[in-house]
C-alpha positions as a Markdown table, in Angstrom:
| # | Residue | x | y | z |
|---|---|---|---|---|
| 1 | Unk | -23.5 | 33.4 | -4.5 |
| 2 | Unk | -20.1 | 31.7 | -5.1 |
| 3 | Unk | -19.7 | 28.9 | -6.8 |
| 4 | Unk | -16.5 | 26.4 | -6.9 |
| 5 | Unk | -14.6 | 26.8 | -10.1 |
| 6 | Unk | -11.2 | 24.5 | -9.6 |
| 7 | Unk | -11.0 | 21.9 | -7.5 |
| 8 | Unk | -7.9 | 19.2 | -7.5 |
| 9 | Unk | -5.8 | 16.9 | -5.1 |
| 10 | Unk | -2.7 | 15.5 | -4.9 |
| 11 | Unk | -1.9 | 11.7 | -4.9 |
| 12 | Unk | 0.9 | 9.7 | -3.2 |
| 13 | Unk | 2.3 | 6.2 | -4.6 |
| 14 | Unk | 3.5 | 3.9 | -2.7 |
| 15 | Unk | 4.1 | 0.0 | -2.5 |
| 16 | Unk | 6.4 | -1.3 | 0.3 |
| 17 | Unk | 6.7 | -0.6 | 3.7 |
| 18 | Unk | 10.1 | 0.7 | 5.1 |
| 19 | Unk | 10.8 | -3.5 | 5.5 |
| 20 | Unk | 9.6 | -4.2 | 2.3 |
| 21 | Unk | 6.5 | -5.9 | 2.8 |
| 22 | Unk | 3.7 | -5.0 | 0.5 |
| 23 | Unk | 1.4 | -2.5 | 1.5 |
| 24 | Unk | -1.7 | -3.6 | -0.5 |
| 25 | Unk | -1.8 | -5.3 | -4.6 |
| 26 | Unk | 1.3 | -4.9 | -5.9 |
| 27 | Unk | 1.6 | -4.5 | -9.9 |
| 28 | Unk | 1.8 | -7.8 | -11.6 |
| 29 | Unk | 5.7 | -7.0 | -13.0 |
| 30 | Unk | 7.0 | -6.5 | -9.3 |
| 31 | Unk | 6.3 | -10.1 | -8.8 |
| 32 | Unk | 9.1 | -11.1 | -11.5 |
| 33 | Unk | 12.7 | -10.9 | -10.9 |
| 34 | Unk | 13.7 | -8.6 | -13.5 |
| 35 | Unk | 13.9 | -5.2 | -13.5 |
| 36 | Unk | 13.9 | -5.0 | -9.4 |
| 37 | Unk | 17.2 | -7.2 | -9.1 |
| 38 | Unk | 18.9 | -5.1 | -11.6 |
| 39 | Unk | 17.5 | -2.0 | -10.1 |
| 40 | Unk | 18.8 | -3.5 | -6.8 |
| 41 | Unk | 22.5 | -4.0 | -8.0 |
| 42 | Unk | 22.4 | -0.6 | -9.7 |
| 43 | Unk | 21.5 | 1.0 | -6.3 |
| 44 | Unk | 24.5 | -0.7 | -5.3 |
| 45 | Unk | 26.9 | 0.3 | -7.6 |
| 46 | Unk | 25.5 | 3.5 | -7.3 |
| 47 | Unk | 26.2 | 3.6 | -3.1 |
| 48 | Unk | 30.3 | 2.4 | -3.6 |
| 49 | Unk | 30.4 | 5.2 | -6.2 |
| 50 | Unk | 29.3 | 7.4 | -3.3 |
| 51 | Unk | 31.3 | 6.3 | -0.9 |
| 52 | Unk | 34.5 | 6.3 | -2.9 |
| 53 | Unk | 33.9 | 9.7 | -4.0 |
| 54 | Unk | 33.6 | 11.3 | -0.1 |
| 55 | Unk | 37.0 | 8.9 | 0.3 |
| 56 | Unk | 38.6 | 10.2 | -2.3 |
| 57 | Unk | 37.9 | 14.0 | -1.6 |
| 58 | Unk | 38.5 | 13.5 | 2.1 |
| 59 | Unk | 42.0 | 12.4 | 1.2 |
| 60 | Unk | 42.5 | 15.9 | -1.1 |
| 61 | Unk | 42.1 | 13.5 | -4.7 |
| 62 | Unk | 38.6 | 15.5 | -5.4 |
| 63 | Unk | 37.1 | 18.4 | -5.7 |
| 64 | Unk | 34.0 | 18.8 | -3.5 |
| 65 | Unk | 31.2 | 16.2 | -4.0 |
| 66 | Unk | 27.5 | 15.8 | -3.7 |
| 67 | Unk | 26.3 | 12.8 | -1.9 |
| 68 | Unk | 23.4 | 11.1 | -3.8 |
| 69 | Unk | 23.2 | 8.8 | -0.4 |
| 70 | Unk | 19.3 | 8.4 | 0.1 |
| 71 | Unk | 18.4 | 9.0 | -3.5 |
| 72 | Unk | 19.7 | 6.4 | -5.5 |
| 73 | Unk | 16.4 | 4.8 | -6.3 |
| 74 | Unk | 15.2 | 7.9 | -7.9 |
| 75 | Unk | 18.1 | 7.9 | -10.4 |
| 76 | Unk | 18.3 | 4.1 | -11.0 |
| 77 | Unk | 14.8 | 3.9 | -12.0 |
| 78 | Unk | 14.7 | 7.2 | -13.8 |
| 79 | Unk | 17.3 | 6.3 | -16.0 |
| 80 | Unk | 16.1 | 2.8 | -17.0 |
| 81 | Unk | 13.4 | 4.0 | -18.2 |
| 82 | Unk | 14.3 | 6.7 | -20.4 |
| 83 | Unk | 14.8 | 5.5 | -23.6 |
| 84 | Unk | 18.4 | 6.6 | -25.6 |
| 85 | Unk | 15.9 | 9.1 | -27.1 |
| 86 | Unk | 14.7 | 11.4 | -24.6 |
| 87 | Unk | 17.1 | 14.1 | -23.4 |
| 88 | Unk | 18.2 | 14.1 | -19.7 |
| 89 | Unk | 19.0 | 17.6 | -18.0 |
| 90 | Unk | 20.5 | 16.5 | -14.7 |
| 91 | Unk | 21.9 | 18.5 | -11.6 |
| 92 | Unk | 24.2 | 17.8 | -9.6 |
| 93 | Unk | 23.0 | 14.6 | -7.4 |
| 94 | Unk | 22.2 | 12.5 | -10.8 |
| 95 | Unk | 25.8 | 10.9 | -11.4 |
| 96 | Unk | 24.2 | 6.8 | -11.3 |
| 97 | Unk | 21.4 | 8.0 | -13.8 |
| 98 | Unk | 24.3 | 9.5 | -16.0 |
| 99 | Unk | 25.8 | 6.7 | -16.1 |
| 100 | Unk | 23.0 | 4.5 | -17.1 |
| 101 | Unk | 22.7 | 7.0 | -19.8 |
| 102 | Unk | 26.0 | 6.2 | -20.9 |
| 103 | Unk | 28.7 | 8.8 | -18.9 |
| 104 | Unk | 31.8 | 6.6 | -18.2 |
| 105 | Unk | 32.1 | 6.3 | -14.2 |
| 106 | Unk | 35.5 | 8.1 | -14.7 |
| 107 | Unk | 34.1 | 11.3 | -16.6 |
| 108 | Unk | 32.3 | 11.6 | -13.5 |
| 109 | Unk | 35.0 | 11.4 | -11.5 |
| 110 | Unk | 37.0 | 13.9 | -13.9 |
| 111 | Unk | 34.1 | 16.7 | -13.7 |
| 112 | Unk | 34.4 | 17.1 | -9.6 |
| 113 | Unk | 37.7 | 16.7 | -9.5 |
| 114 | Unk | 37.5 | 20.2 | -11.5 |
| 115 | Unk | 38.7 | 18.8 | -15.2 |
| 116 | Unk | 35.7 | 20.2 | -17.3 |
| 117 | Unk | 36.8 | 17.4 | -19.9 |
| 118 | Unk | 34.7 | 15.4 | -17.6 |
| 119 | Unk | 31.7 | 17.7 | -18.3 |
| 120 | Unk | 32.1 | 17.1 | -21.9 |
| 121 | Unk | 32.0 | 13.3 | -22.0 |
| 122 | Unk | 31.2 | 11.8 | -25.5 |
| 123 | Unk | 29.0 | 9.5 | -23.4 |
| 124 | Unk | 26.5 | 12.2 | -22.9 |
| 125 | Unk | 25.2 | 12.2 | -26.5 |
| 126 | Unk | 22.1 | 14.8 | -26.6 |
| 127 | Unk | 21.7 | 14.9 | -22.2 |
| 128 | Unk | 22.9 | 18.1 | -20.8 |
| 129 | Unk | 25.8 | 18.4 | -18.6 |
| 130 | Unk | 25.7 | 19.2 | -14.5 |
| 131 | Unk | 23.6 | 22.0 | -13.3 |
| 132 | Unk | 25.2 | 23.3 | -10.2 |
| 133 | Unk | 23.1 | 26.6 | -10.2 |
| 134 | Unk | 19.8 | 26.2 | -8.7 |
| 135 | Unk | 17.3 | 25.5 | -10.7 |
| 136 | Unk | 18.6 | 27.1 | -13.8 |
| 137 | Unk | 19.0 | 23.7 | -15.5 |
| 138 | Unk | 14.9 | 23.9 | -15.2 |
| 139 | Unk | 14.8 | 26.5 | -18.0 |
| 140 | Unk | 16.9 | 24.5 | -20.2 |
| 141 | Unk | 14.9 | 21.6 | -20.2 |
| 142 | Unk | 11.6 | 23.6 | -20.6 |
| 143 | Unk | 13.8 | 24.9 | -23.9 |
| 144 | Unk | 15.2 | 21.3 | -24.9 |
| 145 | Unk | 11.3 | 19.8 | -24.4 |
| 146 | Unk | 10.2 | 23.2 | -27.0 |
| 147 | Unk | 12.4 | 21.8 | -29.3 |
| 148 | Unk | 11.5 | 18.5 | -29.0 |
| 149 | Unk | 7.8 | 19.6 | -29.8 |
| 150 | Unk | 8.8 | 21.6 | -32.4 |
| 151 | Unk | 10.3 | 19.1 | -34.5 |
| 152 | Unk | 7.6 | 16.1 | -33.7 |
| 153 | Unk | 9.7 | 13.9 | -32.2 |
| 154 | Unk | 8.0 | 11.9 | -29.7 |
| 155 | Unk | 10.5 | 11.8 | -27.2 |
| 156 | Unk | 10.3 | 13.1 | -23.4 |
| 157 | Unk | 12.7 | 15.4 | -21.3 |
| 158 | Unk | 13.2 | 14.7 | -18.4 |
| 159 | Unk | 14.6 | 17.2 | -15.7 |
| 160 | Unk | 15.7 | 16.8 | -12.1 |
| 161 | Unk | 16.2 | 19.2 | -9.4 |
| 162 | Unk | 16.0 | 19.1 | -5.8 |
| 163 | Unk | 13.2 | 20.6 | -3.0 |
| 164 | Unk | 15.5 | 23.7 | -2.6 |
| 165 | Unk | 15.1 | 24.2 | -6.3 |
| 166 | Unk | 11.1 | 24.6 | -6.5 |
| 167 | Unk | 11.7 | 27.6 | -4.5 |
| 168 | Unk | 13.4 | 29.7 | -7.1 |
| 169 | Unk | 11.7 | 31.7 | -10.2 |
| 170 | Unk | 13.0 | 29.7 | -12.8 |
| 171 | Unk | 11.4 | 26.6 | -11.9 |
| 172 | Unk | 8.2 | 28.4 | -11.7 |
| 173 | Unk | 8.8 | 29.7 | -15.2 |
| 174 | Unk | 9.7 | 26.7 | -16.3 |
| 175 | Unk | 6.6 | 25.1 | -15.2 |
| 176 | Unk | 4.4 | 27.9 | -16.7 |
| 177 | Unk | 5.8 | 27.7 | -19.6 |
| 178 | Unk | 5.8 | 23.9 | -20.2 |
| 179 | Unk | 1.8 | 23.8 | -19.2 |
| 180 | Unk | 1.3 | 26.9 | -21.7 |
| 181 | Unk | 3.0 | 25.0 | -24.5 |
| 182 | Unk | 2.1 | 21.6 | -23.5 |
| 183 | Unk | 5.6 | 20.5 | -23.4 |
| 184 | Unk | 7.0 | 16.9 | -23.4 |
| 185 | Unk | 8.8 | 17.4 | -19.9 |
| 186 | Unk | 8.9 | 15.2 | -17.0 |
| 187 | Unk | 10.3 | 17.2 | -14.2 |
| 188 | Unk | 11.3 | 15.1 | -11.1 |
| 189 | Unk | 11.5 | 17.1 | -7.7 |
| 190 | Unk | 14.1 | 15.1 | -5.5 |
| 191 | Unk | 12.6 | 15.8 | -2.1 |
| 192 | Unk | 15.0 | 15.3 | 0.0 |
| 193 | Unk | 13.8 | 17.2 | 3.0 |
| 194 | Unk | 16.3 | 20.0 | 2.9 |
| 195 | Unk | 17.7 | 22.7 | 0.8 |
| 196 | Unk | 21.4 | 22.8 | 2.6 |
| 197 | Unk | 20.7 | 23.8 | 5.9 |
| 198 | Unk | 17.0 | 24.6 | 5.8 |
| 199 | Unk | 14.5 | 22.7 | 6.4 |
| 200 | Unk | 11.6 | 21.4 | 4.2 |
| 201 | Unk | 8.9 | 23.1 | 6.5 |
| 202 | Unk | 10.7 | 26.2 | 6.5 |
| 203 | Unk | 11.3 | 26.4 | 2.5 |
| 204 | Unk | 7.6 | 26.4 | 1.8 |
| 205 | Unk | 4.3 | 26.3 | 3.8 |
| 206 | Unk | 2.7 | 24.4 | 1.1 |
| 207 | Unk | 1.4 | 20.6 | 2.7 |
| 208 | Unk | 3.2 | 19.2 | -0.8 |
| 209 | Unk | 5.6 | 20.8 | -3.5 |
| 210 | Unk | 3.5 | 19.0 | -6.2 |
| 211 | Unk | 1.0 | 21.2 | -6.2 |
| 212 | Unk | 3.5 | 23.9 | -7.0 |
| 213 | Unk | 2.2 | 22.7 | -11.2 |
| 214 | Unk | -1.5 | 23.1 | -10.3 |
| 215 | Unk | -1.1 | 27.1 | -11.2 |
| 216 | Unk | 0.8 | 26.3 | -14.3 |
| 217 | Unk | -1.6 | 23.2 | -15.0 |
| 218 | Unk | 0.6 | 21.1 | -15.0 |
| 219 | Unk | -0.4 | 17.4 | -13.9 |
| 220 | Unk | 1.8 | 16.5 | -10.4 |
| 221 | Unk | 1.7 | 13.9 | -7.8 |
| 222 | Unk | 3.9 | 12.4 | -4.9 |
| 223 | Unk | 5.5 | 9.3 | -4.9 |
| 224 | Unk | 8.0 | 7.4 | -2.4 |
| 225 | Unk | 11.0 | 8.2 | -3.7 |
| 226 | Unk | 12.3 | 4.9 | -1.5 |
| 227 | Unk | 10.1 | 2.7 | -2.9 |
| 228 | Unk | 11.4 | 1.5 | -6.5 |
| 229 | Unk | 8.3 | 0.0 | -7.5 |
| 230 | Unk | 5.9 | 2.9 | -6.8 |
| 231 | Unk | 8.8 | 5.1 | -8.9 |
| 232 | Unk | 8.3 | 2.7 | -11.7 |
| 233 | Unk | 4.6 | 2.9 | -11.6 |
| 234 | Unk | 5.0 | 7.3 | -11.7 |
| 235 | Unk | 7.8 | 7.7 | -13.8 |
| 236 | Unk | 6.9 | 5.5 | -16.7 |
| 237 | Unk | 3.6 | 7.2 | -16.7 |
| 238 | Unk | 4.6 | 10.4 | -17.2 |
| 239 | Unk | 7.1 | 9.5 | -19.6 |
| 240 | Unk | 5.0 | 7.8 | -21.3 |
| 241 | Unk | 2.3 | 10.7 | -21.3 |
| 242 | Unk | 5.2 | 13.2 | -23.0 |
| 243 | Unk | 6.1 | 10.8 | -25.8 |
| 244 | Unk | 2.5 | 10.6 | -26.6 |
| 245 | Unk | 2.4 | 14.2 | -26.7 |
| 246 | Unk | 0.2 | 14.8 | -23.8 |
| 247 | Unk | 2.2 | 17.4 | -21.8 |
| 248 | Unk | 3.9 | 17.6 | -19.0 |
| 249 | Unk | 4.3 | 15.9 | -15.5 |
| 250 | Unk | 6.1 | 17.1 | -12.3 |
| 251 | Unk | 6.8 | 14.1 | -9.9 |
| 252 | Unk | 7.6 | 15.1 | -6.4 |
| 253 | Unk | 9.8 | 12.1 | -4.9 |
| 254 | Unk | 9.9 | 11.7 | -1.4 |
| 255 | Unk | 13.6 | 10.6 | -0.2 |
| 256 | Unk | 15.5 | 11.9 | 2.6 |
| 257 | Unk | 19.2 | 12.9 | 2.3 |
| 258 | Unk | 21.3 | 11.0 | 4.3 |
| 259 | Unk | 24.5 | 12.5 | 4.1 |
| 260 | Unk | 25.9 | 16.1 | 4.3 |
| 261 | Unk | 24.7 | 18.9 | 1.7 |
| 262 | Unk | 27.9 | 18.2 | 0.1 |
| 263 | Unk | 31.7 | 17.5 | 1.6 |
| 264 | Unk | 31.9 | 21.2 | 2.3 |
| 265 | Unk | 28.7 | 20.7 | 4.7 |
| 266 | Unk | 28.5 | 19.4 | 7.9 |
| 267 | Unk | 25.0 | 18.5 | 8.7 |
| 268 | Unk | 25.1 | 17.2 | 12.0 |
| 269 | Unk | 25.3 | 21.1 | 13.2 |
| 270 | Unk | 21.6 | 21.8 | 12.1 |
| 271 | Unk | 19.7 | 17.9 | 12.6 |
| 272 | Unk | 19.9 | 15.7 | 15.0 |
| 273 | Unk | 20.8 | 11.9 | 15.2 |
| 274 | Unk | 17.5 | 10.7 | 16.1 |
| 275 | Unk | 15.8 | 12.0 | 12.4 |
| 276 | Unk | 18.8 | 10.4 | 10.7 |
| 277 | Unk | 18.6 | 7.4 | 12.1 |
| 278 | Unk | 14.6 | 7.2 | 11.0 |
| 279 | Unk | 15.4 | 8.2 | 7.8 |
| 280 | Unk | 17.9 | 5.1 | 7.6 |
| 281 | Unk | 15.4 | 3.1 | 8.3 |
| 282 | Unk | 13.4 | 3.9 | 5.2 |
| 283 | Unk | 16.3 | 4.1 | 2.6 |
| 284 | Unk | 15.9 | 2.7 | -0.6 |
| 285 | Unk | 18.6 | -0.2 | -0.7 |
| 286 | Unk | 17.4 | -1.7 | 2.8 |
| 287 | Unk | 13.6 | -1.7 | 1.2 |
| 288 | Unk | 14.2 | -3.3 | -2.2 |
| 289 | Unk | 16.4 | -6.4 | -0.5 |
| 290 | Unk | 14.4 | -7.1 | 2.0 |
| 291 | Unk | 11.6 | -7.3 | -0.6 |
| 292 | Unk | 13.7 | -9.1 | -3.2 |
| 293 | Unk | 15.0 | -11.7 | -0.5 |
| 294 | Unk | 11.1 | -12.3 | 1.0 |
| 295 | Unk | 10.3 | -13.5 | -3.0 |
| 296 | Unk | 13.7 | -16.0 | -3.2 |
| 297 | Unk | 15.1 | -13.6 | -5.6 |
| 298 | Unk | 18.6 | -12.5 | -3.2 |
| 299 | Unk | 20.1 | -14.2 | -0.6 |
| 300 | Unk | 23.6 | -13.6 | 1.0 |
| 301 | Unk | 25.5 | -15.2 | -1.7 |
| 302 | Unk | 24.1 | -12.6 | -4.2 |
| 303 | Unk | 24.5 | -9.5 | -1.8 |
| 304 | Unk | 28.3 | -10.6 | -1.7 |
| 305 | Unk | 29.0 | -11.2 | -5.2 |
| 306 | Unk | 26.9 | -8.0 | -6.2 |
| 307 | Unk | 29.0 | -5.5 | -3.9 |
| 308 | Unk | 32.4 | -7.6 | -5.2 |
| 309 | Unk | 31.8 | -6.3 | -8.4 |
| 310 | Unk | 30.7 | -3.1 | -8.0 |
| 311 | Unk | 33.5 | -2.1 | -5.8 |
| 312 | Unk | 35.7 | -3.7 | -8.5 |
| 313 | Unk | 34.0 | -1.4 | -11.0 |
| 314 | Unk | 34.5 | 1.5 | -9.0 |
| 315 | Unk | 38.3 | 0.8 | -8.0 |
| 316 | Unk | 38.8 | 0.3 | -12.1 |
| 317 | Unk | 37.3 | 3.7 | -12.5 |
| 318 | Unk | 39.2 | 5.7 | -9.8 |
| 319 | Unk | 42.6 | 4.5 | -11.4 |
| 320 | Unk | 41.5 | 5.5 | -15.1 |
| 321 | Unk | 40.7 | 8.4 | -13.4 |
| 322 | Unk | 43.8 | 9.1 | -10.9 |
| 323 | Unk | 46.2 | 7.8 | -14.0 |
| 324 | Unk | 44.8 | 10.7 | -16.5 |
| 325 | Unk | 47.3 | 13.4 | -17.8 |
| 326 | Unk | 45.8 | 16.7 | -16.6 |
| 327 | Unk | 45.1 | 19.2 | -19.3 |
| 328 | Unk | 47.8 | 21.5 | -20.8 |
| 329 | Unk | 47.8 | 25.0 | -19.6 |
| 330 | Unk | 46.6 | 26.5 | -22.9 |
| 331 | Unk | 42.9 | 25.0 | -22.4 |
| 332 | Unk | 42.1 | 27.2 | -20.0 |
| 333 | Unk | 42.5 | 30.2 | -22.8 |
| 334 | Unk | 40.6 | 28.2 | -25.6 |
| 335 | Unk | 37.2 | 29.0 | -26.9 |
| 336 | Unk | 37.4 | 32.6 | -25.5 |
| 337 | Unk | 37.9 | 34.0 | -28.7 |
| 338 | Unk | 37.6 | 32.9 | -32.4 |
| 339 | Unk | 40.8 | 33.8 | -33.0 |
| 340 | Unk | 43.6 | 33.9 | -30.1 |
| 341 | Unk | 44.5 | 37.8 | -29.3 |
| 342 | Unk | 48.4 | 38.5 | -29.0 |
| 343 | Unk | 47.8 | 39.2 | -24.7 |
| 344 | Unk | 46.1 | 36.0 | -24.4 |
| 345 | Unk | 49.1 | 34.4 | -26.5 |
| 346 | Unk | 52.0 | 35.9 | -24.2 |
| 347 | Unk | 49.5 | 35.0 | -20.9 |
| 348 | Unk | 49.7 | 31.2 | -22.6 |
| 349 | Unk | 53.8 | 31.6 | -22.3 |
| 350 | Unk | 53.8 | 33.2 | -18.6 |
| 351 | Unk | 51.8 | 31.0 | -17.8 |
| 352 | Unk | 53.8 | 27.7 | -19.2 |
| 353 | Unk | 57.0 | 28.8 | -17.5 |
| 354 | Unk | 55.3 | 29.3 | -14.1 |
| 355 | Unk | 53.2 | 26.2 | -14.1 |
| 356 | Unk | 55.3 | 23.6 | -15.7 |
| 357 | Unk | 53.5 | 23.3 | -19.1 |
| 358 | Unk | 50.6 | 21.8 | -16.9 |
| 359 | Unk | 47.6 | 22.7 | -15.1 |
């Protein structure tokens, strides 16, 4: 005899088409203005960020960068809403959604061009700095969510990583561990079909990485990480879910990245021109205006005036960033020891005559 004893499926939310057109009833917010036309021109902001950072390190003024180009609606809605009470533990694709959080453009700008002072932004308050390790930022956030538990405060954590990241240990861990403990976490899985150089099909033979949580039983779900409606539909019900103290979510966002890995990559050696241009067809920014302009809510005038100021913004940031006196050689002896040994104190001197008094 054998009887079924688990049985489960995974669910995909989505809204618009790739041209923005409504692909069935729409929530009754998405009709409104507000918050798609200031998700829109957060999207922006956060696409002349990009672009200014791959300028400026193709021109030897950065240290090398991760694209978020493909992703920004992930980040833009992610971080509008979190409240300034749940903890974010980003990686290292998530600069827009640190700077919703409150990370000044330029401490992002500091922190790859390879100032750690940039890393350690005031703006941060209680959100954790860049993982660049993979997946390891997964354990902290299962740790931060613990103590959120343990203290009753009904806030969420939320934690993002990308698809190459669900195939290490430590996000499996950190999934067990937050169904075992019912943890206030809301892990978001950037899907953005590859993992460097390898392909999502070839990470994982899985049809979804959602169902990656059911073993730890953990809720999941897909969503169309290019569609900011159906993101604000997912996200702010598992948030929502955490704060109430109801456990934990993992989101699987479907996006596509459409630049290199990072500027040390060159992608067009392993994918071909025809999948890119698809994927460009579907990107988030395209989506949302076409949308937003079918309701009367952009037009030209708007568009112009929008990427005005954001490239204004962004220009502001890279001089305050450019124009910032680099650290003094002795930081890169501090916090080694309580108390400064007398080699580290004649390294400090050899190394102030031979570099200036400057790193």
């Amino acid at each position: 005899m054998r009887e079924t004893v688990f049985k489960t499926e995974i669910g995909l939310t989505h809204y618009l088409s790739a041209d923005g057109e409504p692909l069935g009833e729409l929530p009754g917010w998405s009709h409104e203005p507000e918050p798609l036309t200031g998700y829109y021109r957060w999207m922006v902001l956060a696409r002349q960020f990009d672009q200014k950072a791959v300028a400026l390190q193709r021109t030897g003024q950065l240290g090398t960068y991760a694209s978020s180009l493909g992703a920004e609606a992930i980040d833009v809605v992610t971080g509008h809403l979190m409240t300034p009470e749940d903890i974010l533990v980003p990686y290292y694709r998530d600069h827009i959604l640190q700077m919703i959080r409150g990370t000044p453009m330029c401490d992002l700008l500091l922190y790859w061009g390879g100032d750690e002072r940039g890393n350690a932004s005031p703006g941060m308050g209680r959100d954790l700095p860049n993982a660049v390790p993979i997946a390891t930022q997964t354990l902290h956030a299962a740790g931060v969510a613990a103590a959120l538990k343990y203290r009753h405060q009904p806030h969420a954590t939320v934690c993002l990583c990308g698809d190459g990241a669900t195939s290490k240990g430590d996000f499996a861990e950190a999934l067990n561990l937050a169904g075992v403990w019912h943890l206030p976490l809301v892990m978001i899985v950037n899907n953005n079909q590859w993992a460097i150089s390898v392909p999502r099909h070839l990470q994982c033979a899985a049809p979804t990485l959602a169902q990656k949580a059911i073993a730890a039983g953990v809720p999941a779900e897909q969503v169309d990480g290019n569609d900011p409606i159906a993101l604000h539909e997912v996200v702010e019900y598992a948030l929502q879910r955490a704060r109430a103290g109801k456990g934990p979510t993992l989101i699987e966002a479907l996006s596509y990245r459409l630049s290199d890995h990072t500027t040390a990559d060159d992608a067009s050696r392993y994918r071909g021109p025809d999948q890119l241009k698809e994927a460009w067809r579907k990107e988030p920014l395209r989506r949302l205006r076409q949308y937003l302009v079918n309701l009367g809510y952009w037009d030209e005038s708007r568009e112009r005036q929008c990427l005005d100021e954001a490239q204004q913004q962004v220009q502001r940031a890279v001089e305050e960033y450019l124009s910032t006196p680099p650290e003094p050689v002795e930081s890169m002896f501090q916090y080694l020891y309580a108390e400064m040994p007398d080699q580290l104190r004649d390294q400090i001197e050899m190394a102030r005559v031979r570099g200036g008094g400057d790193l």
